[in-house]
C-alpha positions, 0 to 999 in steps of 0.5 A: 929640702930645697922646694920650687915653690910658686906659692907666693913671691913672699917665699924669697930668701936672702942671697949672701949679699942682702944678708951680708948688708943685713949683718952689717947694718949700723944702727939705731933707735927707730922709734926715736928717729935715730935708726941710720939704716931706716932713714937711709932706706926711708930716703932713697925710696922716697927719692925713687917714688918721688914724693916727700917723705916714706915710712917704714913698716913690718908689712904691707897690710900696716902700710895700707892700714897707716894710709886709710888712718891717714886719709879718713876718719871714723864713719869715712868711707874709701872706693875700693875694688871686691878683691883689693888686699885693701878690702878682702885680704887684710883683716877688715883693719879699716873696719876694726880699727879705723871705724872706717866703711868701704865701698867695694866695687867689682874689678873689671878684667883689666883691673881697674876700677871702671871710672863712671861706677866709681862716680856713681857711689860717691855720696853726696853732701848728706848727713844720711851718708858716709863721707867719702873720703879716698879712691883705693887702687891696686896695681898690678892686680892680681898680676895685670898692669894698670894703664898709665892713661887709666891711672892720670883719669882716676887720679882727675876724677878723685882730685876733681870730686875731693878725694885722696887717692891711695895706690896699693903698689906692693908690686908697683916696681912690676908694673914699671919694669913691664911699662919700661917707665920710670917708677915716678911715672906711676907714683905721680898720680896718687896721694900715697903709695904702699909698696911691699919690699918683702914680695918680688924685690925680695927683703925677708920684712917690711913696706914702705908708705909713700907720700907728702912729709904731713901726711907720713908724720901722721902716718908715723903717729898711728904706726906708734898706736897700732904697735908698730914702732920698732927698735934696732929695726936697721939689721931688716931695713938693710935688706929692703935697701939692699932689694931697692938698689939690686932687686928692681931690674931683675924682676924682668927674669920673673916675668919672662919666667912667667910668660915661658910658664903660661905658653906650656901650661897653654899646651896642655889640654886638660889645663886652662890659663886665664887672659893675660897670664904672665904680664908679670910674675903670675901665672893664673891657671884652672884643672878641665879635671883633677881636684887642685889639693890632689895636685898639690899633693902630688906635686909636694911629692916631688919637691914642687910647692903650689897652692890647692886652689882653683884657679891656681895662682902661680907666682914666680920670684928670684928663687925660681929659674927657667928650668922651673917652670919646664919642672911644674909643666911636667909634673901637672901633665904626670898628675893628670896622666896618673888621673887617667 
């Protein structure tokens, strides 16, 4: 059956044209740094990013791992937000593996960090204390775009007290089509960047790690301990290229789909859509009645995928399409018509 799924934009499927380059892809042993299509794909990005050197990895969670590896040590601590992917949703790695303690602080609505807590809980020089090593941001956040002004004065106050800083940037190429500014213009403030091929630019695997040449050849090192050395790995890194040079400007669809699904869901009355829905590619909704799981039953009837939660997150990616979003406006008012 061919869903409209809103799950995830990591629900993409590769058009003939990514799985064409995929099937040609030349290449080689990664691990012995002789793969052609994954040091083509490692070197374009970091040209994109500017910044010295990139590595490639299975998934974003290695990525941001590899980063913490990269920037603390055993009883290190990295600032981070409560709801980061870097704190929340990617298994404690920092903890289990890295022995590394995170300082979480709440979001503020905008996504950002607020700054003078994020000074607050930097530790002193105190044997007492953790060390604190790295300022963590992610960007967007849960679909919003941090400001470019708010990322140059984190990016200060991180330098000025002698930390890294490390941006969680799995969609860091939404945030640049929405500013209208090259990618660079956000990359330039932090140390390393994680960036997810496999979301909304559309590669079926893999992210890439940013940042200088010293600290990727140690990021490459821990890559090779977690397990995470790969072989012939050109045929999956000729997809993320393949997204990197066609998949980039087009994320501007996904956002206008968005917006077009935020004004109707804002139409119906028993629905409430959270500020700000739609700045990107997601849609933030909650049910005034009706229980989520019921609705995602409901909607799975019909050929529509979302998630029982609530609040709803609804993403869109290159697989959905205008008529879409008029698909899940109508199937939620008949939820909510059959609910009575």
């Amino acid at each position: 059956m061919d869903w409209i799924d809103f799950r995830s934009d990591t629900v993409t499927r590769p058009d003939a044209g990514m799985r064409k380059a995929m099937a040609e892809a030349e290449v080689g042993d990664d691990v012995y740094g002789d793969d052609p299509t994954v040091n083509r794909l490692e070197k374009v990005g970091a040209e994109m990013l500017g910044k010295e050197a990139s590595l490639f990895a299975s998934s974003g969670t290695q990525t941001n791992l590899l980063a913490l590896l990269v920037h603390c040590e055993r009883g290190d601590e990295y600032i981070v937000g409560q709801g980061a992917h870097t704190y929340r949703f990617e298994g404690g790695g920092a903890a289990v593996l890295g022995s590394i303690q995170p300082q979480p602080l709440d979001f503020d609505p905008d996504g950002t960090l607020p700054l003078d807590k994020v000074e607050a809980v930097i530790k002193p020089a105190d044997f007492h204390f953790a060390r604190t090593r790295l300022l963590c941001l992610e960007n967007t956040q849960a679909g919003k775009v941090l400001p470019l002004d708010y990322q140059a004065h984190a990016s200060a106050l991180a330098r000025g007290r002698g930390l890294a800083i490390h941006l969680d940037g799995a969609r860091v190429f939404n945030a640049s089509v929405k500013l209208g500014v090259d990618v660079r213009e956000i990359s330039r403030h932090y140390d390393t960047v994680s960036v997810c091929l496999s979301k909304g630019l559309g590669a079926p695997v893999g992210s890439l790690l940013f940042g200088p040449a010293e600290a990727i050849s140690r990021a490459r090192r821990w890559r090779k301990v977690l397990g995470g050395g790969m072989r012939q790995a050109g045929i999956i890194a000729a997809g993320g290229l393949y997204a990197l040079e066609h998949n980039v400007a087009r994320l501007a669809e996904d956002h206008e789909n968005a917006a077009c699904l935020a004004g109707l869901l804002a139409g119906i009355d028993e629905v409430e859509v959270a500020p700000r829905s739609g700045e990107t590619n997601m849609v933030f909704a909650s049910l005034r009645r009706g229980e989520p799981e019921h609705l995602a039953s409901f909607l799975r009837e019909r050929g529509i995928l979302i998630l029982g939660e609530n609040p709803m997150r609804l993403v869109t990616h290159l697989n959905l399409r205008r008529r879409d979003m008029d698909d899940l406006a109508r199937g939620i008012k008949a939820f909510l018509a059959h609910k009575g």
